[in-house]
N, C-alpha and C positions, 0 to 999 in steps of 0.2 A: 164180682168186684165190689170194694166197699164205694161207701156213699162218698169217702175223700178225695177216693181216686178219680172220680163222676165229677167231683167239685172241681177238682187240680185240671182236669182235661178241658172240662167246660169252661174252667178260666180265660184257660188256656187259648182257646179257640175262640171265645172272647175276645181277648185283646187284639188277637189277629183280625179278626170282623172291625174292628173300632181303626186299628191301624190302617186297614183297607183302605174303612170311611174316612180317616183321616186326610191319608195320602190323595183321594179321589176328591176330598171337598177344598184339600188346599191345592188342586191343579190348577190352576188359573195362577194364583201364586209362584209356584215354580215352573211355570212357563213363562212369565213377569221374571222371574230370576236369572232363566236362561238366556232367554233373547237379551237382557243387560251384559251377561255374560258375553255375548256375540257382541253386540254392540262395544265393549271396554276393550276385544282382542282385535277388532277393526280399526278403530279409533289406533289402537298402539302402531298397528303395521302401516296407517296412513302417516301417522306421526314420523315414522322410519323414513316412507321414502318422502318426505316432505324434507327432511334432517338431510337425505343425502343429494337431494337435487339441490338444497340452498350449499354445502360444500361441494357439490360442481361448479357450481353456478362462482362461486369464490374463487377453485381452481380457475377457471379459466378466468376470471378478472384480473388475477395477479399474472397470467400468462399474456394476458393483452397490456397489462400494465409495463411487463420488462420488455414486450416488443416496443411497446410508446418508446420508453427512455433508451433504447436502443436506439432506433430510428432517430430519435431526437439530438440524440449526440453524435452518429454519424452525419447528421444535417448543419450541427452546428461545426464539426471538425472539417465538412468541404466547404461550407460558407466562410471558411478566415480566407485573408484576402492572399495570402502565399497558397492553397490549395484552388483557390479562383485563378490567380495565373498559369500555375500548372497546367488547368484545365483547358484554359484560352491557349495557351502556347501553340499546341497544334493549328487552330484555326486564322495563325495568324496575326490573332490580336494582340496587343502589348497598350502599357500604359502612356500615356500623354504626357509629356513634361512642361507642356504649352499647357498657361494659366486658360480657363474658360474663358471664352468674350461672352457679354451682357449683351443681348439684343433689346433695341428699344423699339414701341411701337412710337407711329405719327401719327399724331391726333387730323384728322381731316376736317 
């Protein structure tokens, strides 16, 4: 073999030694890299379901919201006073046409 080929190889083998050392003196580093890495795809997927409990949490607000005004207008449509006698009617009751009397107390 010539003496360049001996050079070229031993380069060679070189860089691979220094690359090793490289790779092994900056582990702590990309271990530092990784675990960030782990940390930014957790962070994401907590962000996800953080995102979709607060849009449940909405759906059902606006589902409790149109029962409200539901409910609330059926209460207001049997409280008018034509839906109140309807209701009385069976029980009997009907309206007074006799003015109220004023009771007075006596002073003793």
């Amino acid at each position: 073999m010539s003496e360049t080929s001996i050079n070229t190889t031993s380069k060679k083998s070189l860089k691979k030694v220094f690359r090793y050392q490289w790779i092994t003196g900056n582990m702590n580093f990309f271990l530092f890299l990784s675990m960030l890495a782990v940390l930014y795809i957790a962070n994401g997927h907590t962000a996800d379901k953080t995102i979709r409990n607060i849009n449940k949490t909405q759906n059902e607000l606006k589902e409790l919201q149109y029962e409200y005004k539901t409910l609330k207008s059926e209460v207001m449509f049997k409280s008018e006073e034509s839906q109140v006698l309807k209701a009385a009617e069976p029980l009997g009751l009907k309206i007074s046409n006799e003015t109220p009397q004023r009771l007075k107390l006596e002073k003793q």
